[in-house]
N, C-alpha and C positions, 0 to 999 in steps of 0.2 A: 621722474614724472613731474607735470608741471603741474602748477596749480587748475587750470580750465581740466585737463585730464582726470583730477584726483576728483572733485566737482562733479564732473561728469556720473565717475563711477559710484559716487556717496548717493546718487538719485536714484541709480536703477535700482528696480523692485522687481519681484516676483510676483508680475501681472496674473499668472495664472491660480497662484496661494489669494490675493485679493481680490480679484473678480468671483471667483468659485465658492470663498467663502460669505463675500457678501450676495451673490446670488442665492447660497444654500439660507443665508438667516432672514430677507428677504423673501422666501419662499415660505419658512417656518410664521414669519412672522403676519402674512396674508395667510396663509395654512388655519391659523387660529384667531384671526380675527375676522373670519368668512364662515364661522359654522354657524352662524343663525339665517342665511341666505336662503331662498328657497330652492327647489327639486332642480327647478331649471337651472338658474342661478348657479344655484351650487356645482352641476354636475360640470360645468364650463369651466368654472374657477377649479376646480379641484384637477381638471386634466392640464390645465396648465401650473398648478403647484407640483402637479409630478413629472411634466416635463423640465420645468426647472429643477428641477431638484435634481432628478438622475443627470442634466446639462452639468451642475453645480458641481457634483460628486464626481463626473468626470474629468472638467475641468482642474479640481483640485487633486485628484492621482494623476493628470501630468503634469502639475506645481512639482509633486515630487520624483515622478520618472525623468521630465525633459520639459525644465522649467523654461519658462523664456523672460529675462531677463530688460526690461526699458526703463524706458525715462518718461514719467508718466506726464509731464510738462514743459515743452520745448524753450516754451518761450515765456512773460510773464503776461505776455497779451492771450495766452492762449491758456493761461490759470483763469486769468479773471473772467473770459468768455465763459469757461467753466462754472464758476463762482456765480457769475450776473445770471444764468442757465437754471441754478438749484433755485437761487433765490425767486425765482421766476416760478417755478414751482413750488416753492414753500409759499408763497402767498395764494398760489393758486388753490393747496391744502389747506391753508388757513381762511379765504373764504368760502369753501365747499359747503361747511355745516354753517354760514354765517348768511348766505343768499343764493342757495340750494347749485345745484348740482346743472344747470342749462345757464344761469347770470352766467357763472362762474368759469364754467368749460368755455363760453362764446368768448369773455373775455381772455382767459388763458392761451385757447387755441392762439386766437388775434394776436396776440401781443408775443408769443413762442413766435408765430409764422413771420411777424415783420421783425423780431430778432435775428433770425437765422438766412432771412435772405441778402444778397448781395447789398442791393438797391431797395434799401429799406422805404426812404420816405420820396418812393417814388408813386405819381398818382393809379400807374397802372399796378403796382405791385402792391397800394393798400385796396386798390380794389376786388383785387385777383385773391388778394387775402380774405376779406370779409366774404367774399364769392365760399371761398375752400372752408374758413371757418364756418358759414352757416350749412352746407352742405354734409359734414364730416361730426358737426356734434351733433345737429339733427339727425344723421343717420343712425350715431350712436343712443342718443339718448332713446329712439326708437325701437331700435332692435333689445338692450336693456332693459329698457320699462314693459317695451308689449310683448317682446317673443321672448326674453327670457324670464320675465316678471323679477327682474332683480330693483330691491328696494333702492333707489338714488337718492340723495341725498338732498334732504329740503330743505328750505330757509328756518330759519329760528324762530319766524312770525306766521311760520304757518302751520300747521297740523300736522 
């Protein structure tokens, strides 16, 4: 065997044991930090912690019947697209409860949407973006606050 060969096969993982299991703890872990939500609220999040969850558990018995085996990173450009991706979200978690839940999401959506397209700092695609982002968290925040009455998450200056 050569070296790129040996490489190769040190990377592959059992996609199905790590997705399944971080879905199932993922699932525990919105599970119990969602029971103070309201009727509405709640009854939504709780059918999707149980779809995940039986997804998760299935997933994870064919880790072990008929795993599937990759390479969870091709390339190093295609790690760090990854990487620039969470951190994009970890800030977008970190200011949720710092300049509530509508700053936050308008800026996240924006800044995910012109990430992930082709032709980022093109003028029709930041416009087509603020288009889609005010559409898509307004819609969201809407259907959360008024039809499900699920609590959002406010700034720290305000009530």
């Amino acid at each position: 065997m050569n070296n790129e060969t040996q490489a190769t096969e040190k990377k592959q993982l059992n996609s199905d044991l790590i997705v399944g299991t971080f879905s199932l703890a993922l699932a525990v872990l919105v599970y119990f930090s969602t029971r103070g939500l309201s009727r509405l609220g709640g009854v939504f999040v709780d059918y999707v912690v149980i779809a995940l969850s039986v997804l998760a558990i299935l997933v994870i018995i064919k880790g072990f019947i008929k795993p599937e085996y990759i390479v969870f990173f091709e390339s190093v450009m295609e790690r760090n697209n990854v990487i620039v991706g969470v951190c994009i979200l970890l800030l977008y978690l970190i200011a949720l409860p710092i300049i509530g839940f509508l700053p936050s999401s308008y800026a996240f959506y924006f800044c995910f949407n012109l990430y992930l397209a082709d032709d980022r700092w093109t003028k029709k695609n930041i416009l087509s973006s603020m288009l889609l982002t005010a559409v898509v968290v307004t819609a969201f925040y809407f259907i959360f606050s008024e039809f499900l009455e699920v609590p959002l998450p406010q700034s720290m200056w305000s009530e």
